[in-house]
N, C-alpha and C positions, 0 to 999 in steps of 0.2 A: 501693211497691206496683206496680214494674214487674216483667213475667214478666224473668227471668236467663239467660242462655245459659253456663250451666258447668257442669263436673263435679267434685264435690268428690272429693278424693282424699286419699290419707294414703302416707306410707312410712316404714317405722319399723324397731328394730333386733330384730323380734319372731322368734320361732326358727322357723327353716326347715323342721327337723324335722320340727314338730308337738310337738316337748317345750315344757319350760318355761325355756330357757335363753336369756332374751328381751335379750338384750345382747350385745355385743362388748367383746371384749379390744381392750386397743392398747397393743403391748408397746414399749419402749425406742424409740425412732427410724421405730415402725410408721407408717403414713398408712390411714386407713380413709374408704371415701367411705359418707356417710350421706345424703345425697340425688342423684340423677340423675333429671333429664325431659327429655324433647324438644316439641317444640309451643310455640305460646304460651301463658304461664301464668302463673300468681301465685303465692309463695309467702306464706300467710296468719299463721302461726302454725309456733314452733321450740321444743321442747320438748327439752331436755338434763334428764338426774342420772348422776352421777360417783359410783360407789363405787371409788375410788381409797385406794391405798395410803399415796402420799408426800402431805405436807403441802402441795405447792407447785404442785397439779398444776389449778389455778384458770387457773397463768400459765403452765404447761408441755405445757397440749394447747393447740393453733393451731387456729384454724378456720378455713378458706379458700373462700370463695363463689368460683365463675366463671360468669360471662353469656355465654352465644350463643357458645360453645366458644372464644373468649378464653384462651389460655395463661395469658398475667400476673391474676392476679385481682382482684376487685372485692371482696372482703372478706377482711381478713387481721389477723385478731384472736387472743391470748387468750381462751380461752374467757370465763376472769373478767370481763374488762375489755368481751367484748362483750356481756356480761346486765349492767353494770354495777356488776360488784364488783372496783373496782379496785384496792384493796388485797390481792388475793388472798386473801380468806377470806368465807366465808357468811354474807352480814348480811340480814335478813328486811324486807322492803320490799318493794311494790307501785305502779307506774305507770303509766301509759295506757299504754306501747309494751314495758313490762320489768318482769319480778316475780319473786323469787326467797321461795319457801315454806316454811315451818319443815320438809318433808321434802328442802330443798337440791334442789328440782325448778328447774329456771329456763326460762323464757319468755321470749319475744319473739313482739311483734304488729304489726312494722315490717311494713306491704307490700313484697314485694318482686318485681315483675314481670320478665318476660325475654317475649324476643321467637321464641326458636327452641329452646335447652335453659337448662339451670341444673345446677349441677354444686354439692354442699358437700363438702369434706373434713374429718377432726381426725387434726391430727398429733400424735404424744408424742415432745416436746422434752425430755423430763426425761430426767433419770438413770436412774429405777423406769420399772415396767410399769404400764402404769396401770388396771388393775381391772379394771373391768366399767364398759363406756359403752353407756347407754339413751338412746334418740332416738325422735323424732314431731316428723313433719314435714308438716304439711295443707297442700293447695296446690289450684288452682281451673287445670282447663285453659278456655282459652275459644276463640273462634274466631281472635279477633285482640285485639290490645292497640289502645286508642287511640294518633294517632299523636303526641300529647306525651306519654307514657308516660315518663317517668324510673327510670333501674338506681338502686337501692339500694348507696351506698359506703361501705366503715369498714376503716380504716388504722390501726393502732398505731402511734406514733411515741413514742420515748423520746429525752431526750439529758441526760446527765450531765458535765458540770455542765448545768443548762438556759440556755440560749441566747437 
């Protein structure tokens, strides 16, 4: 029940136009940025759905977070693996930070703060083009982060054999 100092906001893949063609393509080897801010802020909530063509394409778009204009990134995941479907396929579950919907919508409610911008990208690693990509992405600008505020990190690592 205290007054808040922030402005909710949103950026999504909704049509520029004024039509109805509220998506992005992300064709062979494309990189498409689905979120940019500058300021301090939060990112609250991540909304992805994938009408994708190939079967594999859970583990062949890349999602890439960058903090406070940071080259190397701070999140650099499969899309699957980072809503937590890491078998690469659509299994319907719901958890306090991650939920993926009988309409293959998937969520995430990790905070995630930055101190100056925030940058996400998805790249298509596959072979195909990968469809039609829909995003929402809510975020909170504020005046300032507190100053223990911790970045949000998620790394894929595979190795076969495992080690």
């Amino acid at each position: 029940a205290r007054a808040q100092a922030y402005q909710s906001l949103k950026q999504s893949s909704f049509d520029r136009t004024g039509g109805n063609r509220d998506s992005w393509p992300i064709a062979h080897g494309g990189v498409h940025e689905v979120f940019n801010a500058t300021g301090p802020g939060v990112i609250t909530h991540i909304w992805f759905t994938i009408a994708a063509r190939g079967t594999h394409h859970l583990k062949e778009i890349v999602l890439r977070g960058y903090w406070d204009g940071n080259e190397k990134p701070s999140v650099e995941v499969p899309v699957g693996d980072f809503f937590g479907l890491n078998l690469g396929q659509y299994t319907i579950y719901e958890s306090a930070y991650l939920a993926c919907s009988p309409g293959k919508s998937l969520n995430c409610y990790f905070a995630m703060p930055y101190r100056n911008s925030a940058r996400f990208t998805v790249t298509n690693e596959g072979k195909d083009d990968g469809g039609s990509f829909y995003s929402n992405i809510d975020y909170q600008t504020v005046p300032a982060l507190p100053a223990d505020s911790l970045y949000f990190h998620a790394q894929y690592r595979q190795a076969a054999p495992c080690i």
